[in-house]
C-alpha positions as semicolon CSV with decimal commas, in nm:
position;residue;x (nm);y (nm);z (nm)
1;X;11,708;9,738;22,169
2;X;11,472;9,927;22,265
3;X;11,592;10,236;22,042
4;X;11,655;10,021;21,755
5;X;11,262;9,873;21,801
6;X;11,159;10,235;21,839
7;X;11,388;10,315;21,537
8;X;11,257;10,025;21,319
9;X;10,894;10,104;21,413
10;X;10,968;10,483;21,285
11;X;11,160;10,356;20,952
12;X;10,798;10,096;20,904
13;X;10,565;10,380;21,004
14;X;10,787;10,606;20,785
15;X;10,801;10,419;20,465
16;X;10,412;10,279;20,541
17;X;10,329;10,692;20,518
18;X;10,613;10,685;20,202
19;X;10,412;10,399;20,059
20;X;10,029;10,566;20,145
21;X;10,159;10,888;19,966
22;X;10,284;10,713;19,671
23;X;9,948;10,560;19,655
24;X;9,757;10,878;19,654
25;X;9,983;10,988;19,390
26;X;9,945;10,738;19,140
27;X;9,569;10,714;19,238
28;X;9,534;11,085;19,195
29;X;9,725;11,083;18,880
30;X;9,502;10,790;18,765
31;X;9,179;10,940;18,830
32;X;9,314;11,298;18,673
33;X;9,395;11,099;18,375
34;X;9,068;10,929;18,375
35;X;8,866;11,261;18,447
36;X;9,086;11,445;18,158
37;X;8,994;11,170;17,929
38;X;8,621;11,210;18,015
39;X;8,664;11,575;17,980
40;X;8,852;11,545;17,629
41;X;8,579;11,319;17,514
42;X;8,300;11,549;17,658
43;X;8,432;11,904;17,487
44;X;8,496;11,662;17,165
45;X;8,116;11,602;17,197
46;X;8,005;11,935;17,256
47;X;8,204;12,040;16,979
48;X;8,048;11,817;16,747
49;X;7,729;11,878;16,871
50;X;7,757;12,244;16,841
51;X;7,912;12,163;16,468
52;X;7,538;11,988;16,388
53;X;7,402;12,243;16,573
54;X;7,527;12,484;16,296
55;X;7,473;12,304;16,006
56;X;7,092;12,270;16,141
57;X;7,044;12,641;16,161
58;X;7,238;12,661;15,802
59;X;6,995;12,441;15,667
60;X;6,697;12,583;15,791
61;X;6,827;12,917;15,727
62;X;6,876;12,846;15,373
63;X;6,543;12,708;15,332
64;X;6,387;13,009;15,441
65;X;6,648;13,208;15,237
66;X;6,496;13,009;14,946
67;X;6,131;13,051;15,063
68;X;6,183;13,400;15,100
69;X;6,350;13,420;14,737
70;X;6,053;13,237;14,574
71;X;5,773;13,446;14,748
72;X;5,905;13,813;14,636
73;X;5,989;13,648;14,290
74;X;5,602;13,535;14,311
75;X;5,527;13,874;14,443
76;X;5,737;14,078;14,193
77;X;5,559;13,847;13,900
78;X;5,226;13,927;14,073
79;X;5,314;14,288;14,042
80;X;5,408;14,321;13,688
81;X;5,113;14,129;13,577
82;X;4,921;14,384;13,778
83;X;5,163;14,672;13,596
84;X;5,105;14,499;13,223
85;X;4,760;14,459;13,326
86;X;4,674;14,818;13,432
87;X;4,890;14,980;13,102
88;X;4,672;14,769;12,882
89;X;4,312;14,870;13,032
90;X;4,446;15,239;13,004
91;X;4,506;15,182;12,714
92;X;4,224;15,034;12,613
93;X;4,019;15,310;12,791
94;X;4,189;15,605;12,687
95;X;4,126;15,534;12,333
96;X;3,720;15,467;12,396
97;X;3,738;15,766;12,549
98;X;3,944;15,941;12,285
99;X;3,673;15,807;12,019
100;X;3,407;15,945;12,283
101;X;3,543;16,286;12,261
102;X;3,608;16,294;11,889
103;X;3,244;16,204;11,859
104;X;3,127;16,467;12,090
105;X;3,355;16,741;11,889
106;X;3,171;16,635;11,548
107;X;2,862;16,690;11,777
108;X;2,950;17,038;11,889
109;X;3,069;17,150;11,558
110;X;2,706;17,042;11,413
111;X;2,744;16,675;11,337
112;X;2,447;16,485;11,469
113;X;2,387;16,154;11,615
114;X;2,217;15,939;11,436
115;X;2,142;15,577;11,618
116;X;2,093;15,266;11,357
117;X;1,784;15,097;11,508
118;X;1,498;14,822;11,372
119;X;1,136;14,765;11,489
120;X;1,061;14,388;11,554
121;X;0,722;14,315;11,382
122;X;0,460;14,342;11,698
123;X;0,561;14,727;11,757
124;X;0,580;14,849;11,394
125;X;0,238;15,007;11,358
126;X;0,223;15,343;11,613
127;X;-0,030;15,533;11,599
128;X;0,064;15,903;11,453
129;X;0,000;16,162;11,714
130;X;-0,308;16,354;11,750
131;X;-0,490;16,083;11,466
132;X;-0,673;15,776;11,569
133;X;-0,706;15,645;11,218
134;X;-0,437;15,470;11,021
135;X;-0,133;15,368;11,181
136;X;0,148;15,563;11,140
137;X;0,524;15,331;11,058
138;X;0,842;15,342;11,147
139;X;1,066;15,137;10,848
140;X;1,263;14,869;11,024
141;X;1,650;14,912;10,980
142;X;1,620;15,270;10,987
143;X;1,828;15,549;11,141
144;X;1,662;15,785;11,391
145;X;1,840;16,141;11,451
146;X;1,826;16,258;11,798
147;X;1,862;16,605;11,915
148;X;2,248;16,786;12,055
149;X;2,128;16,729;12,370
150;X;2,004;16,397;12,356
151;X;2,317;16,323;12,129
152;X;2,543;16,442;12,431
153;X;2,322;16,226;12,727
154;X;2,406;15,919;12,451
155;X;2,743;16,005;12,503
156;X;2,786;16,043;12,819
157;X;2,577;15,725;12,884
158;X;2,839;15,523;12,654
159;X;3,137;15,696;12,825
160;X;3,022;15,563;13,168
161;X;2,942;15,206;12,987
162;X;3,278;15,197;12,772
163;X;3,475;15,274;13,155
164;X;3,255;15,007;13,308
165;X;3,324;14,747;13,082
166;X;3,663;14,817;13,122
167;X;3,677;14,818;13,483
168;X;3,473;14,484;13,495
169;X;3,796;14,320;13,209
170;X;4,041;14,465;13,431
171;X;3,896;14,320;13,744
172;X;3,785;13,985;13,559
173;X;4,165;13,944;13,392
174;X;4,309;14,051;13,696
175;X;4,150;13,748;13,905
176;X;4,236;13,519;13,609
177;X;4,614;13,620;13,603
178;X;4,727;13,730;13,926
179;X;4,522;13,582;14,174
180;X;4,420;13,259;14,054
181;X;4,744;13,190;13,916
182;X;4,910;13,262;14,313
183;X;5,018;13,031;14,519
184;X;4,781;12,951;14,785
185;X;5,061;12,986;15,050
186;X;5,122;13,350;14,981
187;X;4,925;13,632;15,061
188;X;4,939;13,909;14,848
C-alpha cells in the first residue's frame, strides 16, 4: 500500500502541477489577449491621433499658403501701382521738360522771353532813375522783356520748379495709392 499511496500521491501531485500549468496557460493566454486588445486599441488611437495630427498641419498650412498668396498679390498690386505711377510722372515730366527745352531753343536762336506781369495799385508810380520829379509808370497788364541771360536763369528756375512739383505729385499720389490703400498687416 504503501507504493500505491506513494503512487497516488505522485498521480495528485502530478495532475495538481497538470492542473497549475493549465492555469498559467489560459491565464497567460487571457492576459495576452487582454494586453493585445489594449495594444490594438492604443495603435488605433495613435493612428487617429496622428490622422488629426495631419489634417491640423494641412489646415494651418493652407492658411498660410493662402496668407502667403494674398500678401504677394497685395505686394505685386503695390508694385504696379508704383510701375503705373512712376510711367505717368515721367511722363508728365519729360514733356515739361521737353516744352522747357523747346523754349530755351527759341531763346538761343533769338526769341526772347517776355514775362506777362501787372502792378497792383500801391507800387505803380516808380520813380524814373536819375529824376526826382514826376513819377515814372509801369502800365499794369503789361509784358516786360528780360535779357538771354536772365531769360535762361527763368528757365532754369522753372525746370527745377516743373521737376519739383512733379516729385511732390509723385510722392503725394504715391501715399494716396499704394500706401494708404495697404493693408496694415503687411510691410512693404
Amino acid at each position: 500500500m504503501a507504493v500505491l499511496e506513494q503512487y497516488r500521491a505522485w498521480v495528485i501531485a502530478g495532475a495538481a502541477v497538470v492542473l497549475l500549468a493549465v492555469g498559467i496557460s489560459i491565464g497567460w493566454s487571457l492576459n495576452g489577449w487582454r494586453l493585445s486588445g489594449q495594444v490594438a486599441d492604443a495603435k488605433t488611437e495613435t493612428a487617429n491621433e496622428r490622422t488629426a495630427h495631419q489634417v491640423d498641419l494641412a489646415t494651418i498650412s493652407n492658411a498660410a499658403a493662402q496668407h502667403v498668396r494674398e500678401a504677394l498679390a497685395k505686394q505685386q498690386d503695390a508694385q504696379q501701382a508704383l510701375a503705373d505711377l512712376d510711367e505717368k510722372s515721367t511722363k508728365e515730366l519729360t514733356s515739361a521738360n521737353a516744352e522747357n527745352d523747346r523754349l530755351r531753343a527759341r531763346l538761343v536762336t533769338g526769341g526772347r522771353v517776355r514775362v506777362a506781369g501787372s502792378c497792383p495799385a500801391a507800387t505803380r508810380a516808380v520813380p524814373a532813375a536819375g529824376t526826382t520829379t514826376g513819377p515814372a509808370r509801369v502800365d499794369d497788364a503789361t509784358t516786360v522783356e528780360l535779357s538771354p541771360e536772365a531769360g535762361r536763369n527763368v528757365l532754369d528756375i522753372r525746370a527745377g520748379i516743373i521737376a519739383d512739383q512733379t516729385a511732390l505729385k509723385a510722392l503725394q499720389e504715391y501715399v494716396r495709392n499704394v500706401c494708404l490703400n495697404a493693408d496694415p498687416k503687411v510691410r512693404y
